[in-house]
N, C-alpha and C positions, 0 to 999 in steps of 0.2 A: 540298607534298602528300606525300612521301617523308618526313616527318616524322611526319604524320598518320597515314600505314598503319602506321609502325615503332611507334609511340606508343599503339597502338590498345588494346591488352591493359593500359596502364600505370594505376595504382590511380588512380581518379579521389576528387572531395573527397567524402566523407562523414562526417558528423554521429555518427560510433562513441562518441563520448564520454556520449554520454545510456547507452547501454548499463551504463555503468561502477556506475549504483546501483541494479541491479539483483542483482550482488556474484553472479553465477553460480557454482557449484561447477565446471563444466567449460565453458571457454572459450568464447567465441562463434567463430566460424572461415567463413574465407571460401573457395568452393570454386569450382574451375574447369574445364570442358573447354577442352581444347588441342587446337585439328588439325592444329599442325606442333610439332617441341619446339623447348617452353616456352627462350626465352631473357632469360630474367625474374632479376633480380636479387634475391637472397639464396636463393631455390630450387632444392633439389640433387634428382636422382632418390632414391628411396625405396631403401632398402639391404635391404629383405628381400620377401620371398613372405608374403601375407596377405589373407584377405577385404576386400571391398570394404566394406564394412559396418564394418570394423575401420581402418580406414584416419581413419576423422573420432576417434576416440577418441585413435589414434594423434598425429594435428596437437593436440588437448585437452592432449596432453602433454606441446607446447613444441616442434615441430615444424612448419617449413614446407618442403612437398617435391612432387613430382610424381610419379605412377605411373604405370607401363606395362602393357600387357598382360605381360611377364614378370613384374609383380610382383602380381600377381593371384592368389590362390591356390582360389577357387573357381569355379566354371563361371558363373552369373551374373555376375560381375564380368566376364569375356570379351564375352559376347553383349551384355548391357544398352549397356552403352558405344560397344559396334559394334568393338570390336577384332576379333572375327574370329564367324562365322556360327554359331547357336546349334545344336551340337550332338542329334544323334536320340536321344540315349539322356535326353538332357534335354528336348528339345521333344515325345517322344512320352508322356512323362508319366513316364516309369520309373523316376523317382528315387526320386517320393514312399514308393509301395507298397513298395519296400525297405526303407526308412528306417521306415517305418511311419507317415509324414507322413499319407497318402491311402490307400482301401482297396484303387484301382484306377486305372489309368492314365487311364481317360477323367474322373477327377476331378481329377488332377493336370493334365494333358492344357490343361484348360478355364483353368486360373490364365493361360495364357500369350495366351489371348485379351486380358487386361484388361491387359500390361506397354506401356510406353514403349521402344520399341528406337531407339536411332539408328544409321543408314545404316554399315554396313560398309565399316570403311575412313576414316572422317570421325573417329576421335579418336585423336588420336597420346597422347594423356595427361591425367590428371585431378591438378589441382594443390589443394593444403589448404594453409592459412594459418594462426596464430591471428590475431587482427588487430594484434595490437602486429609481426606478423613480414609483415604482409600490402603485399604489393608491386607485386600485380594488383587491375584491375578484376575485384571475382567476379560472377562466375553467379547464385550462390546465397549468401545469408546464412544462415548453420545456426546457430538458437541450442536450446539442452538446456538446460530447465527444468527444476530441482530442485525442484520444489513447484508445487503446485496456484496459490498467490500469482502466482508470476512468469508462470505457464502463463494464467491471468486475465488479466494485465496487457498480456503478447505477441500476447494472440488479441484482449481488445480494442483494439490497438494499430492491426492489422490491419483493421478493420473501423471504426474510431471515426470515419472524413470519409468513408465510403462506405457504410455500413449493408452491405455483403455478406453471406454465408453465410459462417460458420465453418465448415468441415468440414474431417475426415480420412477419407482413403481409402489404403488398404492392404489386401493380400493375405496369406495367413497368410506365406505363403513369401516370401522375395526383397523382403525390406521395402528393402534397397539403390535398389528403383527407384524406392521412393514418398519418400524420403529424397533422391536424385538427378536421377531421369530425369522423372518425373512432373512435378514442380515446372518443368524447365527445359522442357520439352516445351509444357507447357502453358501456361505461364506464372501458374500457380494456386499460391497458398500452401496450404501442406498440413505436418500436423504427424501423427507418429505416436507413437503409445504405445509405451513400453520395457516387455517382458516378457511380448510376444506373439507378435511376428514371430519363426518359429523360426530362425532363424540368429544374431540378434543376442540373444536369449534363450539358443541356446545356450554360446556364445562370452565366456556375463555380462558385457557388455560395460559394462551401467550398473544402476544398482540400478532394479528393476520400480515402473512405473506416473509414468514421467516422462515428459515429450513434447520432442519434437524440432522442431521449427519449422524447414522452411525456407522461406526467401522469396525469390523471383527476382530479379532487377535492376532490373526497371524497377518494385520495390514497397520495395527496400530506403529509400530517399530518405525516400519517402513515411509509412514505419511510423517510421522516425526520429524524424521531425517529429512524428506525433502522439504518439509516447514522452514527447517534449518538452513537449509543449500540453495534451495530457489531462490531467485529475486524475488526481494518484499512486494515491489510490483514490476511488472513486466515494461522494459524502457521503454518500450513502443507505446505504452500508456502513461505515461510523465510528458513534462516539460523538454526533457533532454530528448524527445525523441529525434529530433531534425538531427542532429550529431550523432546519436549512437547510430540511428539507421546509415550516414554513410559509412562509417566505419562497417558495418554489417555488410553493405553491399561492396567495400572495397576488400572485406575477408574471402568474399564469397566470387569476388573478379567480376562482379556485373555491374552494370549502372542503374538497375531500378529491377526487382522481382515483386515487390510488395508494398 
């Protein structure tokens, strides 16, 4: 049993390899909360001060490490994570209207009704991977579509042996939480748009109008496999569609549905 608990965080078997023809421009990376530190092998704490939003780009560049609230360098990254209690000059709206984000505080004010916070005091550290350096079981699978293609492929990836909703939800500000907190919270795959969220817009962190997919744990397995089993693309979007569709419609005994 003492095998078991120590073993608990350690990378379990996943099917990463389907990833690989997908030929991403920036890594795919596996992220973690820690509520005691991470004693994970090949993961060192992170050597500098830095948004939380900036921290997945950072692992994209061949880095696997773990952060603390010291190595945080802006106020959401504190509170979201539950490192320490979100601040009044933040929580009563006042950031925005300075910044000129919002006109007034009770518009800013209202973003913080819709965040994911967890519990104060429950995360000693958030760990990043790429997956060739990945050592833990993650949380969260983050992948960063370069194009509309891959972005199609991952969302109906998501969705191909369950018919769900595709959706993204995100707030203009503190896109950190729809990226981290939201997904793990929820347990809801959720993907955001690059070159909206102003933090991560301003920081240029990736070129505008890419998506960010992340997927929880107990959906990673599953998007795997149908990565695997789906058609690469859908024949109805190729060349071959004029013959597969009749085929289609002489399976189905009709002469035209679609």
């Amino acid at each position: 049993m003492g095998d078991y608990y120590d073993d608990r965080h350690r990378l379990r078997k996943h099917d990463f390899a389907v990833l690989e023809k997908f030929e991403f421009k920036f890594p795919p990376i596996g992220f973690k909360y820690f509520n005691m530190k991470p004693e994970i092998e090949g993961l060192t704490k992170l050597d500098k001060k830095i948004a939380w939003c900036q921290m997945l780009p950072e692992a994209q560049s061949g880095k696997a490490f773990y952060a603390e609230a010291d190595n945080q360098y802006c106020e959401p990254g504190i509170f979201l994570p539950g490192h320490d209690e979100c601040e009044p000059i933040a929580g009563g709206g006042r950031i925005g209207p300075a910044f000129q984000i919002f006109p007034d505080e009770r518009a800013n004010r209202r973003v913080y009704n819709h965040l994911h916070y967890l519990r104060v005091g429950s995360v000693h550290s958030t760990a990043y991977a790429p997956l060739d350096q990945l050592t833990f079981d993650p949380d969260l699978l983050i992948l960063t579509c370069d194009n509309l293609a891959q972005t199609e492929r991952v969302l109906r990836a998501t969705q191909y042996d369950t018919g769900d909703l595709i959706e993204s939800k995100m707030t203009y500000v503190m896109g950190c939480n729809w990226m981290y907190n939201y997904p793990y919270v929820t347990g809801k795959i959720n993907y955001v748009t690059t070159g909206i969220c102003y933090g991560m817009k301003m920081y240029k962190l990736y070129p505008e109008g890419m998506q960010i997919v992340s997927i929880p744990w107990h959906h990673i397995d599953r998007v795997l496999r149908n990565i695997q089993e789906m058609p690469w693309s859908c024949p109805g979007h190729t060349d071959q569609k004029e013959e597969f569709y009749k085929v289609a419609h002489k399976n189905l005994g009709v002469e035209q549905i679609i």
